[in-house]
C-alpha positions in Angstrom: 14.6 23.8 2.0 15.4 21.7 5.0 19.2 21.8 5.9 19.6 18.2 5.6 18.5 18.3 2.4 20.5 17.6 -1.1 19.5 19.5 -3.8 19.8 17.8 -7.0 18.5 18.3 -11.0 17.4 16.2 -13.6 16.8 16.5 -17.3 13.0 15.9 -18.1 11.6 16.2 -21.2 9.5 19.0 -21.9 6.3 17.2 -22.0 6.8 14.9 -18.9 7.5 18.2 -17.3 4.3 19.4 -18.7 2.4 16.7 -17.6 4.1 16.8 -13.9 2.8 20.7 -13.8 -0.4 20.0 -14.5 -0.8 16.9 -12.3 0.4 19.0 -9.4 -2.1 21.8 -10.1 -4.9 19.3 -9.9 -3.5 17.8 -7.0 -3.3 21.5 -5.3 0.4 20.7 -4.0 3.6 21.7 -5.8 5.5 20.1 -8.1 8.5 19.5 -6.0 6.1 17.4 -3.4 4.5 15.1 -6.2 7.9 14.4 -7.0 9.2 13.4 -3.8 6.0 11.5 -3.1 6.8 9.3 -6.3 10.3 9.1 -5.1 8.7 7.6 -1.5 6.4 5.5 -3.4 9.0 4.1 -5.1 11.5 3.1 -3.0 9.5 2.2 -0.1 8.3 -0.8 -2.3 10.2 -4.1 -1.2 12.3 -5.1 -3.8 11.8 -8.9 -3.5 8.3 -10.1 -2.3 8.1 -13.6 -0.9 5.5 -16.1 -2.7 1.6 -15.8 -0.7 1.9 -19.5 0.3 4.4 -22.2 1.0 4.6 -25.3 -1.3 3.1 -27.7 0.1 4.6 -31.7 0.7 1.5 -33.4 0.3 1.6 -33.7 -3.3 4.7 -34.1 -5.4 6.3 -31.4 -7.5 6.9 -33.6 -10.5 4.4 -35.8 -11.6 5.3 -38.9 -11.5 5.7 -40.9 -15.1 4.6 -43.7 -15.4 1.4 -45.6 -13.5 0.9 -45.4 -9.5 1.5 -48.5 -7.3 -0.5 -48.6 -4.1 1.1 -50.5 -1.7 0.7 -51.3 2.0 3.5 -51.5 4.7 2.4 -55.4 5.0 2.7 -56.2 1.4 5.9 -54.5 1.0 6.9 -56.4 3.9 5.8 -59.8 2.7 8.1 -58.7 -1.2 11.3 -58.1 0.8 13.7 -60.4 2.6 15.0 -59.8 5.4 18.2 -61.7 6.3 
């Protein structure tokens, strides 16, 4: 064992520890190396993982109730007073 290593125990139950024997013996590696590979595995996954795509503003994010009212930048124009 490396010097900078901890050593440590846990309590597994005796068929988990079954199963982690046998899994190593088809692996051909010990059991102490499939467990620190599933120790890598799992805390070298990022915790949080950021959405595949942004959110687009070209369409709303709450449908709008109600009917739609196309208008033009004139005909607002010409329904508004200006002073």
């Amino acid at each position: 064992m490396e010097q900078t290593a901890i050593r440590t125990s846990i309590d597994l139950p005796r068929e988990l520890h079954r199963r982690l024997h046998e899994a190593a013996a088809r692996k051909g590696c010990s059991a102490r190396k499939l467990i620190l590979a599933g120790i890598e595995q799992a805390i070298g996954e990022p915790e949080l993982s950021r959405p595949a795509r942004r959110l687009t503003l070209d369409e709303s994010l709450v449908p709008p109730a109600g009917r739609r009212i196309d208008f033009t930048n004139e005909e607002l124009y010409d329904l508004i007073e200006f002073p």
